[in-house]
C-alpha positions in Angstrom: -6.0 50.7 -103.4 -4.5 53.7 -101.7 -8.0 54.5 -100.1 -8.1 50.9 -98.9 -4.4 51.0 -97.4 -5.8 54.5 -95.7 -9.5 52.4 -94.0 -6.7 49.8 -92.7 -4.7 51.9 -91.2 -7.4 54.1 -89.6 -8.1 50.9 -88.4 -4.9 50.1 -87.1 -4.2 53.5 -85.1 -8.1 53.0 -83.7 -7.4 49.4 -82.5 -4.0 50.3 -81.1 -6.0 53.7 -79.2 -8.5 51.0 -78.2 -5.8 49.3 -76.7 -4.0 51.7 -74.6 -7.0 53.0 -73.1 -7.3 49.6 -71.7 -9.8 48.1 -73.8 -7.8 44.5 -74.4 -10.8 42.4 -76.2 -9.7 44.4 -79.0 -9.2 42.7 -82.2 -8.2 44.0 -85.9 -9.4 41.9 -88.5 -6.3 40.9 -91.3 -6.8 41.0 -94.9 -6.9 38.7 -97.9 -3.6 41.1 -98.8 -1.2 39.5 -96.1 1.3 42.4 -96.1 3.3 44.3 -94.3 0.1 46.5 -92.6 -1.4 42.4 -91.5 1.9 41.8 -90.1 1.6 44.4 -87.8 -2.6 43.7 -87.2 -1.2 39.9 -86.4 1.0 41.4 -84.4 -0.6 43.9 -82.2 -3.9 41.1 -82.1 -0.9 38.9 -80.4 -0.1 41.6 -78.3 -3.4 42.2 -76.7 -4.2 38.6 -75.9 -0.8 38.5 -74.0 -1.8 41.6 -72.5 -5.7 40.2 -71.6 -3.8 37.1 -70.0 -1.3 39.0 -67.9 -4.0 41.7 -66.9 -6.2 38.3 -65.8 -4.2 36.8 -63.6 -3.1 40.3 -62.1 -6.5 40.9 -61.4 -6.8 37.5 -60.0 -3.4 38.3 -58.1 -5.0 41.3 -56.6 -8.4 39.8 -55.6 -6.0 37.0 -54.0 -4.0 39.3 -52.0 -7.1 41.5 -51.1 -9.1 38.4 -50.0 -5.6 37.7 -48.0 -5.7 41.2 -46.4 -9.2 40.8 -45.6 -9.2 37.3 -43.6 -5.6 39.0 -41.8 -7.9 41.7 -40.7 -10.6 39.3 -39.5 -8.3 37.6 -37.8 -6.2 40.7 -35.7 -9.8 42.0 -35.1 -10.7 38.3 -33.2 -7.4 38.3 -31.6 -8.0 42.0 -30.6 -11.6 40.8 -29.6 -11.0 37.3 -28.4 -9.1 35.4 -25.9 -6.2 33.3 -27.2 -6.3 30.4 -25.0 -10.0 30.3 -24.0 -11.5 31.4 -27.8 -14.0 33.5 -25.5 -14.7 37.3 -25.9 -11.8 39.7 -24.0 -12.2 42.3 -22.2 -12.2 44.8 -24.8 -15.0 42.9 -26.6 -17.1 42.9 -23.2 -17.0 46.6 -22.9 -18.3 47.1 -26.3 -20.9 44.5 -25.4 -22.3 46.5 -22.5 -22.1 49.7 -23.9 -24.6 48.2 -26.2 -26.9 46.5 -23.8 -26.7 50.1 -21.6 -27.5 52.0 -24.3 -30.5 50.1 -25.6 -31.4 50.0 -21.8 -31.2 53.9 -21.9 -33.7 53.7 -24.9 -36.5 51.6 -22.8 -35.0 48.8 -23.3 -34.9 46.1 -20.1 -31.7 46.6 -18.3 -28.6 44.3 -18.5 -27.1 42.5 -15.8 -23.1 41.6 -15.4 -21.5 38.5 -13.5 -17.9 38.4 -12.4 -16.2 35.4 -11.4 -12.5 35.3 -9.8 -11.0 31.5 -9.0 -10.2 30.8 -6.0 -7.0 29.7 -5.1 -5.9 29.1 -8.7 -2.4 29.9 -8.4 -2.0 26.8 -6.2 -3.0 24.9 -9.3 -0.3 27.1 -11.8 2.5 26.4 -9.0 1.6 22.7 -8.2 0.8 21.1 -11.4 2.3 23.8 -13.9 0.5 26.8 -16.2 -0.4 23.6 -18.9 -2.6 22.2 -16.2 -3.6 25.9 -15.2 -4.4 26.6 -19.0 -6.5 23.6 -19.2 -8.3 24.3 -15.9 -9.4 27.9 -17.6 -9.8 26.4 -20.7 -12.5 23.8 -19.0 -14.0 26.6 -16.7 -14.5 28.5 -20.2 -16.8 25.4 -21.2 -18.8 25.2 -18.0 -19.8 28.7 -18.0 -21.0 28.6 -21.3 -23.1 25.4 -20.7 -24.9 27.5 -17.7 -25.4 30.5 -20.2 -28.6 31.3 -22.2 -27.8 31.6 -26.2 -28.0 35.5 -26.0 -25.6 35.8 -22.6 -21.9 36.7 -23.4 -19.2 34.3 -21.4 -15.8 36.5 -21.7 -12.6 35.8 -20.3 -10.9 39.3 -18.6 -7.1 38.1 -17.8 -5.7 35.7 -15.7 -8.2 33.7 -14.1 -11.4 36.5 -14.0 -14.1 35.4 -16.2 -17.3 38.3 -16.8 -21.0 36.5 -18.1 -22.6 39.4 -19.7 -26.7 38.9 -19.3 -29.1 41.0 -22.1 -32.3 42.0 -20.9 -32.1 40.2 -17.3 -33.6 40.6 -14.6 -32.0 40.1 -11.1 -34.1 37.0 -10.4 -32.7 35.4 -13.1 -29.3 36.8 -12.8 -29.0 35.4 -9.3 -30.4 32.5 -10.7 -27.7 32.2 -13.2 -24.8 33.3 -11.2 -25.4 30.4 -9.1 -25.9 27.8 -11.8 -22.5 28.5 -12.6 -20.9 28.2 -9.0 -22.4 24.8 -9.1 -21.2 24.0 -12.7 -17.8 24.5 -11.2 -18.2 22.0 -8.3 -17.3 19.5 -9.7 -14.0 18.0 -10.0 -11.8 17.9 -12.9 -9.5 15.5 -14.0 -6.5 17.7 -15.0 -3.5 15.5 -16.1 -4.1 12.8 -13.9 -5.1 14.8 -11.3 -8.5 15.7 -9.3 -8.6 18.9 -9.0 -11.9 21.1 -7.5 -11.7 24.5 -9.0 -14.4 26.9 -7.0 -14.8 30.7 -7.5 -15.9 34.1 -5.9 -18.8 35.7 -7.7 -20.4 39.4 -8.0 -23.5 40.4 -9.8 -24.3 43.5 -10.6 -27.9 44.0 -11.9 -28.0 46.9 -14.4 -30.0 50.1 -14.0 -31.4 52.9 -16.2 -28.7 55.5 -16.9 -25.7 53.3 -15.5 -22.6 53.0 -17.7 -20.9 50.2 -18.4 -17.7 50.9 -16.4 -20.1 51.9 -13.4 -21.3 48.2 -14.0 -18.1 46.7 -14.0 -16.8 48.6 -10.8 -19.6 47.3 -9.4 -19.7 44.0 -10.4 -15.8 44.0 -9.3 -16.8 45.1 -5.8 -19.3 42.8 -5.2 -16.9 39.9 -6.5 -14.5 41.0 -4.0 -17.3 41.3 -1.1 -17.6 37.2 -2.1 -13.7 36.7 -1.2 -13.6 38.3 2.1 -16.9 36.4 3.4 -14.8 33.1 2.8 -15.0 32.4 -1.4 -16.9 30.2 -3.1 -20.0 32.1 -2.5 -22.1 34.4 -4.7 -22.7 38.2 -3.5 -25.3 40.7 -5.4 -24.0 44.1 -5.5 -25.6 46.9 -3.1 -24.6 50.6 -2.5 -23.4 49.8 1.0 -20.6 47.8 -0.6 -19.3 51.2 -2.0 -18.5 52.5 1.5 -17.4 49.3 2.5 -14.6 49.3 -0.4 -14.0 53.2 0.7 -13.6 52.2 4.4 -11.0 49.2 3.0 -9.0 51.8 0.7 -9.4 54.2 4.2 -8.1 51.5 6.1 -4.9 50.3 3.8 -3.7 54.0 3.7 -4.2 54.6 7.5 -2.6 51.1 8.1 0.5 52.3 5.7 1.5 55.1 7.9 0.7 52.7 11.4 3.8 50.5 10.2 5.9 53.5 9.9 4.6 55.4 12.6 4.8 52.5 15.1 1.3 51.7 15.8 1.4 48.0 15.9 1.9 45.5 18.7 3.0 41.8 19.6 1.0 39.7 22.3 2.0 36.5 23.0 -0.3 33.5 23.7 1.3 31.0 26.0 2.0 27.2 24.3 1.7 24.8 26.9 3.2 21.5 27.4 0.2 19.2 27.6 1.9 16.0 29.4 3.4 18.6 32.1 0.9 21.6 32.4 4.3 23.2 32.0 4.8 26.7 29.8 6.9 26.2 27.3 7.0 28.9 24.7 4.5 31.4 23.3 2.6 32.3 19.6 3.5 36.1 18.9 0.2 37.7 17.4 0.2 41.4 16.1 -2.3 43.8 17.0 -3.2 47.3 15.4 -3.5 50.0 18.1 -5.3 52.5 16.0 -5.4 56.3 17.3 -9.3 56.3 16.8 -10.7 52.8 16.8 -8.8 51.3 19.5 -6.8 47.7 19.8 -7.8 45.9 16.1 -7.2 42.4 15.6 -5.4 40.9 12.6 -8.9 40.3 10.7 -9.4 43.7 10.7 -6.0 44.0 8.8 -3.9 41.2 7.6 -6.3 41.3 4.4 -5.2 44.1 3.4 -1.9 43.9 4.0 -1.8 40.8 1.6 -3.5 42.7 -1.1 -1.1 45.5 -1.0 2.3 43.5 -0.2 2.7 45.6 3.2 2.4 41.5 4.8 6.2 42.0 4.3 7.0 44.7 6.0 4.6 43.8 8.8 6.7 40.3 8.7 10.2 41.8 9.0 9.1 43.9 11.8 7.6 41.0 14.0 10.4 39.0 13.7 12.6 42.3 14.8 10.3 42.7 17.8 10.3 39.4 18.7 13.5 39.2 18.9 14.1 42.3 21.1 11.5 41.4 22.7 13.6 37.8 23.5 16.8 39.9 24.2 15.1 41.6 26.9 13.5 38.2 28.4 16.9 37.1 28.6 17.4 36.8 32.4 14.0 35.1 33.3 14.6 32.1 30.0 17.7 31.6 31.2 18.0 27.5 31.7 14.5 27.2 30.4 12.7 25.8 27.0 10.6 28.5 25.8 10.4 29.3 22.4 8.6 31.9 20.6 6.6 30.9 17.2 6.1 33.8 14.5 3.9 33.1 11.5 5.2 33.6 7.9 3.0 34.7 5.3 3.4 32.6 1.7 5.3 35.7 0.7 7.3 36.1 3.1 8.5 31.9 2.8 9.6 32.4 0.1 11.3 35.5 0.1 15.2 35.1 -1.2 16.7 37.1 1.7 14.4 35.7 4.4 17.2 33.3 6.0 19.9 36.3 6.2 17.4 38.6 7.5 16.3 36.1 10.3 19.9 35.4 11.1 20.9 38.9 11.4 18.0 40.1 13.2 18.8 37.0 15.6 22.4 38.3 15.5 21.6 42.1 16.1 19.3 41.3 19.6 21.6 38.6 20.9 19.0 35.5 20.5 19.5 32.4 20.0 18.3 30.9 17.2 16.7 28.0 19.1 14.3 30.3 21.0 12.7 31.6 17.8 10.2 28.7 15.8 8.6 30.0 12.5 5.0 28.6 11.6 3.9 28.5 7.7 0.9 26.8 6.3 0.8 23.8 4.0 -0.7 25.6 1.5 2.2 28.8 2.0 4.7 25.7 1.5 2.5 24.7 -2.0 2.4 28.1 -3.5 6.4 27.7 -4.5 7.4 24.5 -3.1 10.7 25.3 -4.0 11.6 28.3 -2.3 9.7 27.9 0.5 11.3 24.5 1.3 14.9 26.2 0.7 14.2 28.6 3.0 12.6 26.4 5.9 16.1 24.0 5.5 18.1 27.4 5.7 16.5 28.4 9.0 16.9 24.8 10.1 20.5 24.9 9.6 20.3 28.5 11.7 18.9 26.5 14.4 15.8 28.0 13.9 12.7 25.8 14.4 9.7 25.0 12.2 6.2 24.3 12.7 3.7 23.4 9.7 0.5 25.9 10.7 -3.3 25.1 10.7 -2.6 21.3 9.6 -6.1 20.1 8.1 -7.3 23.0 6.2 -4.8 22.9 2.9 -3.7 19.6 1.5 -3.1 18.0 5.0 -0.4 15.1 3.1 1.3 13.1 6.2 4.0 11.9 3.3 4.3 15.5 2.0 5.1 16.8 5.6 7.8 14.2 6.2 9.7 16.2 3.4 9.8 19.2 4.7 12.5 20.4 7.1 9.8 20.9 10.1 9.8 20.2 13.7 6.4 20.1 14.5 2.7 20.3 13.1 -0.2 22.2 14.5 -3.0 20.9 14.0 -6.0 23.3 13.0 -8.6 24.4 16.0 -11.3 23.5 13.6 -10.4 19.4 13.9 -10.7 19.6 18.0 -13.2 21.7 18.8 -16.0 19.0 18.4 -14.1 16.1 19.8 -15.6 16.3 23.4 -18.9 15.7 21.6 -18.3 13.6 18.5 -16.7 10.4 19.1 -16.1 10.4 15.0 -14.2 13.3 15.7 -12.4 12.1 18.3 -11.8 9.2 16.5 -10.6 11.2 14.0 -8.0 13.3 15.6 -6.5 10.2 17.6 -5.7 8.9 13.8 -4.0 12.4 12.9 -1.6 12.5 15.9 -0.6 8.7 15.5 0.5 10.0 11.9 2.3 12.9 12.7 4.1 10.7 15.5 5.0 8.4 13.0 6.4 10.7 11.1 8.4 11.4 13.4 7.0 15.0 14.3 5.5 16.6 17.6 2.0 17.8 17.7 0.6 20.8 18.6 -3.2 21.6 19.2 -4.4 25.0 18.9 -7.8 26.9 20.3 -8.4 24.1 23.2 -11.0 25.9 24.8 -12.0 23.2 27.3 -10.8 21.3 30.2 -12.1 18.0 28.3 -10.9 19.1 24.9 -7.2 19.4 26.9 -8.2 15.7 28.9 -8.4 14.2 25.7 -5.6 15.5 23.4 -3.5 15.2 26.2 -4.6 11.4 26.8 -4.2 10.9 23.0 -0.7 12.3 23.5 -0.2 15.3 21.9 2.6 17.1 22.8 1.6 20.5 23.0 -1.4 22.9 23.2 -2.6 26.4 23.1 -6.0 28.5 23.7 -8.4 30.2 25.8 -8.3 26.9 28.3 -4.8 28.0 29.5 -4.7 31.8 28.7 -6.2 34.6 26.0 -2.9 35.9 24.2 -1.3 39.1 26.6 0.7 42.1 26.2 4.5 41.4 26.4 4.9 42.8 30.3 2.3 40.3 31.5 3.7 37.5 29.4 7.3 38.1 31.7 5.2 38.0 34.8 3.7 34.2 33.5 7.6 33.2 32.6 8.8 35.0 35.9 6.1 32.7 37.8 8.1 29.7 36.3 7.1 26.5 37.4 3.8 27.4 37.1 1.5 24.8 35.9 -2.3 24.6 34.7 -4.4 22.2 36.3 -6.6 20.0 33.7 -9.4 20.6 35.9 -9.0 24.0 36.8 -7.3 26.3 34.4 -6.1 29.9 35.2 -6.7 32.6 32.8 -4.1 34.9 33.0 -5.3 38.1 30.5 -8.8 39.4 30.6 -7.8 40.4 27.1 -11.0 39.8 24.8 -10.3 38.3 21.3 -13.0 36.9 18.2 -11.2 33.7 17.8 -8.1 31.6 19.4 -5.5 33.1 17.0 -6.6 36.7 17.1 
């Protein structure tokens, strides 16, 4: 009996061993006896199913929570990898792309090829219609490009409104081939809460090249994009070495142009505006002009670019309006008793700068002007980039006394009903609408129609680069107010523009116009 009570025991300590080295399916067996040593076997037999249970569903817990921790990695590495709003590859994720495609290139491999897209004029969308209706323009721009895309090609957005197609094992023939598809996928117009809206872009390729990393590609690529914006937008360019100098000779000219503001280096000359129904001068457009040490007189092409890009358009705009206005003060004694009036442009930034109305009213205040000899022209589409502070500041300048002219009228959203809302004078209407109408009776047509709107809306008219004497016949039959272009005069330096006033009332005949500046320009605004 006593060796019996001794095997059960053994038993015992071995099962409870068992079970602390983590061995729970272990069981002790109980005896026909039913004593005290079976109450404990019951016992520790309850003990480890408890424990079996509880170590179950912790081990379930933990493959729960580790499945949990998985998926939450997935997911930061797509949200690393992946656009939020679009669901397309990031920029990150692009760059790991083509450092791929260039290394399997550099292994004999056929090259890659990289497409960048920029949309043009987006932020007009964003400001007009709101970022909803921006974020489903992307969102629908995102679609198209992958409809144009073979299976293998990577559409990625970069930021903002930049979009990359990453093409495998491409040559340029197709690349070109594909780049265009999708300028033409995004012809189209799309409906965008109730509204049409025709959402084109500026496009680089960059075909790839044994040995070429993946950031040379997307310098490239980037330069070649950019190439696309300054021939007009909406147009595809393939990237070439040449474009390397040409975007050194722009960085070249921004820093050189940063030092002419402060140096003193630019210019004003005025193009007369001309009373059509009177051949009478009545005011002139101030242009600015770069007088470069090296390269001579530039025009604002060769500039105002630039200037935009970097946000020097500012500065460049306070100190035209300060030179205009000394210029005004010392005009003084030959204006006196006479409308003239001279028109500065305003860039969209500078429209809707806070301080614009205190600055124009103290530089007005500082030179003696007054405020009725100073008219500022901004574009329709300046007006729509922040319709709100732009319009602001056009009323404050009208309660100045300043006057206001809507620029280039038929090249932004050209809306008669908008126009009448906005505190402006005058319209000019864009050289591109008359300089046909002499041959095209459409045209003509056409133009008549414009001027009986912007009568009716109780606005004066104003034609710019009238280049003819039957371009200046006809306007001035359809009764447009005012004109201005090579016709009557190229734009002059300041001295000879006193020598025209001074010659006050000199008039220009319809049929034979005097040009009074020998001054050579590219086009009728320059």
């Amino acid at each position: 009996m006593d060796d019996l009570q001794d095997q059960r025991m053994d038993a015992l300590v071995e099962g409870i061993v068992r079970l602390s080295s983590g061995d729970l399916s272990a069981r002790l067996d109980i005896s026909p006896a039913r004593d005290s040593i079976d109450a404990v076997i019951s016992g520790v037999n309850l003990l480890a199913e408890e424990l079996e249970v509880i170590y179950e569903e912790l081990e379930q817990r933990v493959q729960d929570r580790t499945a949990s921790l998985h998926a939450a990695q997935i997911e930061l590495e797509r949200m690393a990898m992946y656009d939020s709003l679009t669901g397309l590859p990031n920029r990150t994720l692009l760059r790991r792309r083509i450092d791929d495609e260039t290394l399997a290139a550099a292994r004999g491999e056929q090259s890659p090829a990289l497409i960048l897209l920029d949309l043009d004029a987006f932020k007009a969308v964003n400001d007009s219609l709101g970022h909803s209706a921006g974020d489903d323009v992307l969102i629908e721009v995102g679609r198209r490009l992958n409809s144009t895309v073979r299976e293998s090609d990577v559409v990625a957005r970069l930021g903002g409104d930049e979009f990359a197609v990453l093409l495998p094992q491409t040559s340029d023939k197709v690349a070109s081939e594909i780049a265009d598809r999708a300028l033409a996928a995004l012809r189209p117009d799309m409906i965008i809460s109730g509204t049409s809206i025709r959402t084109l872009a500026s496009i680089g390729v960059r075909c790839g090249e044994v040995g070429q990393s993946g950031e040379d590609m997307m310098r490239d690529a980037d330069t070649a994009m950019y190439v696309a914006k300054n021939l007009g937008r909406g147009n595809v360019q393939v990237f070439h070495p040449a474009m390397l100098q040409a975007t050194h000779d722009r960085f070249t000219t921004l820093e050189e142009f940063r030092r002419a503001v402060a140096t003193g280096e630019l210019r004003v000359h005025y193009q007369p505006v001309i009373s059509l129904g009177t051949s009478t001068i009545v005011g002139a457009e101030a242009l600015v002009r770069w007088q470069h040490p090296d390269r001579g007189l530039l025009y604002p092409e060769a500039f105002i670019g630039i200037a935009e890009e970097s946000g020097l358009v500012l500065e460049i705009g306070e100190w035209m309006i300060n030179a205009v206005a000394s210029q005004l003060n010392s005009w003084q004694d030959i204006l006196t008793g006479r409308d003239f009036a001279v028109r500065v442009n305003l860039s969209a930034a500078e429209s809707r700068t806070p301080g614009l109305v205190g600055f124009i009213d103290r530089a007005l205040a500082k030179h003696s002007v007054p405020a009725e000899r100073l008219i500022v022209e901004i574009t329709e589409t300046s007006v729509m980039t922040d319709q709100v502070a732009s319009t602001e500041s056009l009323r404050g300048l009208r309660e100045l006394g300043v006057g206001v002219e809507i620029d280039d009228f038929g090249t932004g959203y050209s809306s008669i009903s908008y126009l009448r809302k906005l505190p402006a004078q005058a319209v000019k209407m864009d050289s591109s609408l008359i300089e046909d109408i002499a041959e095209d009776p459409r045209q003509l047509k056409f133009v008549a129609a414009i001027l009986q709107l912007i009568e009716a809306a109780g606005l004066l008219s104003v034609a710019e680069g009238i280049e003819t004497a039957d371009q200046a016949r006809l306007l001035t039959g359809m009764g447009c107010n005012y004109g201005q272009g090579y016709f009557f005069s190229r734009p002059m330096e300041a001295d000879m523009m006193a020598e025209l006033v001074r010659s006050w009332p000199l008039t220009w005949g319809i049929a034979s116009p005097r040009h009074v500046s020998p001054t050579v320009a590219t086009n009728h605004r320059a």
